[in-house]
C-alpha positions as protocol buffer text, in pm:
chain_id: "A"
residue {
  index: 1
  type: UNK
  ca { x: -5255 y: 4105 z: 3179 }
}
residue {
  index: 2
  type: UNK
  ca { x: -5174 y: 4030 z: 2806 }
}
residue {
  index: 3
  type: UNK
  ca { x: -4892 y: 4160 z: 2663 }
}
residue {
  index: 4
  type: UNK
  ca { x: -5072 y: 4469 z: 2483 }
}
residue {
  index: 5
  type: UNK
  ca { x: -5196 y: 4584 z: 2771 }
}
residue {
  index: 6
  type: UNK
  ca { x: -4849 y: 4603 z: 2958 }
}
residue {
  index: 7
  type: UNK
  ca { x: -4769 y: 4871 z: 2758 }
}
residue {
  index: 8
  type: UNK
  ca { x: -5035 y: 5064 z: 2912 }
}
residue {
  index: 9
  type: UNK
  ca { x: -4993 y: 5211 z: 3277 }
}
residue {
  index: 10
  type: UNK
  ca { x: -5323 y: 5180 z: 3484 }
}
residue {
  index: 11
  type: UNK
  ca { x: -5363 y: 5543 z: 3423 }
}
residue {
  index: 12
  type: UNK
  ca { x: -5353 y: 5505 z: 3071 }
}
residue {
  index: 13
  type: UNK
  ca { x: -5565 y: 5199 z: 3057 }
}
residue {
  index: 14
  type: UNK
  ca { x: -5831 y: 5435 z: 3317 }
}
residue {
  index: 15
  type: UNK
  ca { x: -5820 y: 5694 z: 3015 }
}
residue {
  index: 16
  type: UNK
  ca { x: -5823 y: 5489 z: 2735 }
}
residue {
  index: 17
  type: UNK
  ca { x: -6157 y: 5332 z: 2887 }
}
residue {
  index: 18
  type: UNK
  ca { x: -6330 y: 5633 z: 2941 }
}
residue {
  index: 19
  type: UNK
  ca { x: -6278 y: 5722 z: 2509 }
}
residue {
  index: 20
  type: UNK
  ca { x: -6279 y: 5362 z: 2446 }
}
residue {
  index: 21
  type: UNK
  ca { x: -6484 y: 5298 z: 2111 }
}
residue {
  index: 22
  type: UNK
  ca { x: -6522 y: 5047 z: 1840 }
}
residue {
  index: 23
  type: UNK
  ca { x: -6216 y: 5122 z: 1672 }
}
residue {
  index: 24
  type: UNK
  ca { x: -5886 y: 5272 z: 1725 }
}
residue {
  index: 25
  type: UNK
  ca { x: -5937 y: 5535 z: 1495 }
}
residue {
  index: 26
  type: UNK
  ca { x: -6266 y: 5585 z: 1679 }
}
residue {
  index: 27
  type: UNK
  ca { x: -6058 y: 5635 z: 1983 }
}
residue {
  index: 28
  type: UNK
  ca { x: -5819 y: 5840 z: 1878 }
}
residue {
  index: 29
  type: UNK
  ca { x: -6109 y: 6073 z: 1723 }
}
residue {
  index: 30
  type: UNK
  ca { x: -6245 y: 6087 z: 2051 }
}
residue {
  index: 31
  type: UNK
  ca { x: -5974 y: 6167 z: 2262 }
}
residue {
  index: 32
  type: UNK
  ca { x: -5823 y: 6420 z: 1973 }
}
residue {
  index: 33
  type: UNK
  ca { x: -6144 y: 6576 z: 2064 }
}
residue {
  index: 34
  type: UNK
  ca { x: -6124 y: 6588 z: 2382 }
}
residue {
  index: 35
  type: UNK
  ca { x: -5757 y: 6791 z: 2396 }
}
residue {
  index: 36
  type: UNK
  ca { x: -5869 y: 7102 z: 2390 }
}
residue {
  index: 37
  type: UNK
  ca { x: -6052 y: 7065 z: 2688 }
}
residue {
  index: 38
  type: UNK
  ca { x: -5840 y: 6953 z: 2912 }
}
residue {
  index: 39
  type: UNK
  ca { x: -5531 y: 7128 z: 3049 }
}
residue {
  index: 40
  type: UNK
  ca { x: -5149 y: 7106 z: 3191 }
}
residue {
  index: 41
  type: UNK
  ca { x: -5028 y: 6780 z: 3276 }
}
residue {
  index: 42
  type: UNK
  ca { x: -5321 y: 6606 z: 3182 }
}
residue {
  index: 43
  type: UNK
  ca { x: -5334 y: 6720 z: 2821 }
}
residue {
  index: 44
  type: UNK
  ca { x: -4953 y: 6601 z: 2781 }
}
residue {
  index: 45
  type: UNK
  ca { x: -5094 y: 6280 z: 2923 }
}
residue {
  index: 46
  type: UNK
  ca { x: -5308 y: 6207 z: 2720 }
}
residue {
  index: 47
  type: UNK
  ca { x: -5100 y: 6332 z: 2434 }
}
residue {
  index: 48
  type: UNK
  ca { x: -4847 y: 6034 z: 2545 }
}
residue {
  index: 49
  type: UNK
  ca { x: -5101 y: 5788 z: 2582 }
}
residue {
  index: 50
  type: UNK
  ca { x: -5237 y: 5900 z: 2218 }
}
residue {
  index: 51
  type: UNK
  ca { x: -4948 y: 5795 z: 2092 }
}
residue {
  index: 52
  type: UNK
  ca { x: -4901 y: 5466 z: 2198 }
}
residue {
  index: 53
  type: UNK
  ca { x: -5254 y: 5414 z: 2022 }
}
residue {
  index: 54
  type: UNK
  ca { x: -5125 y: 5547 z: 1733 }
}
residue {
  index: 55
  type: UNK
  ca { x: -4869 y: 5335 z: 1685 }
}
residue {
  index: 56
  type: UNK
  ca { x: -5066 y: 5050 z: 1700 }
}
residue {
  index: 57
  type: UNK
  ca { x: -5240 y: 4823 z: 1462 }
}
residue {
  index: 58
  type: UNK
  ca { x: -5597 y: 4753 z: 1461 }
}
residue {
  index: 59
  type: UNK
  ca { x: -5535 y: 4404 z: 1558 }
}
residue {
  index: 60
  type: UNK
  ca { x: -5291 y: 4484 z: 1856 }
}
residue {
  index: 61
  type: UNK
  ca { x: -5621 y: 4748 z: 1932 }
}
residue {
  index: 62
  type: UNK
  ca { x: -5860 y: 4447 z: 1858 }
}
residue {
  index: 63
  type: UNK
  ca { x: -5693 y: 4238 z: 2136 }
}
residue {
  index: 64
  type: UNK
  ca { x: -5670 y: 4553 z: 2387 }
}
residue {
  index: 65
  type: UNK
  ca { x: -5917 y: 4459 z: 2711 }
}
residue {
  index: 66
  type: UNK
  ca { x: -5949 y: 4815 z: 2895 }
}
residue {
  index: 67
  type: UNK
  ca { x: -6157 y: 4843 z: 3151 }
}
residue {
  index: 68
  type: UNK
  ca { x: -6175 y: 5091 z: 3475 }
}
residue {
  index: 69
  type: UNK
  ca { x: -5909 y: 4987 z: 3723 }
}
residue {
  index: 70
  type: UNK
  ca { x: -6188 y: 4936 z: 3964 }
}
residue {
  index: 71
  type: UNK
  ca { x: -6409 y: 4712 z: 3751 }
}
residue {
  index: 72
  type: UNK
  ca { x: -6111 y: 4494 z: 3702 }
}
C-alpha cells in the first residue's frame, strides 16, 4: 500500500470506491450528495472520510488506487 492510501482505513478506501470519480472534487460532489441519504453512524463516517479528501491535493488524489477490499 502507498503511503496515500495508509491514511485510509479499508472502510474508507470500500467507500471512497463506491463514489470514486475522475476527480476529487468529483468525489467529494458525489458523496456530499449522497449525505442526506444516509443516516447515524454512517453519515458521520463518511463525514470523516470526506474530510480526509478534502484536505488533499489533486495530486495526492491522482496517486490514490481505491479499489473494493475484495477486488484487491
Amino acid at each position: 500500500m502507498n503511503r496515500i492510501n495508509s491514511n485510509f482505513t479499508v472502510e474508507e478506501t470500500n467507500l471512497l470506491s463506491i463514489y470514486m470519480a475522475d476527480s476529487r472534487e468529483g468525489l467529494i460532489l458525489a458523496m456530499n450528495a449522497a449525505l442526506p441519504f444516509m443516516e447515524g453512524e454512517m453519515r458521520d463516517f463518511a463525514a470523516r472520510t470526506l474530510e480526509k479528501v478534502a484536505h488533499m491535493t489533486e495530486a495526492e488524489f491522482a496517486g490514490l488506487a481505491v479499489y473494493p477490499a475484495d477486488e484487491v
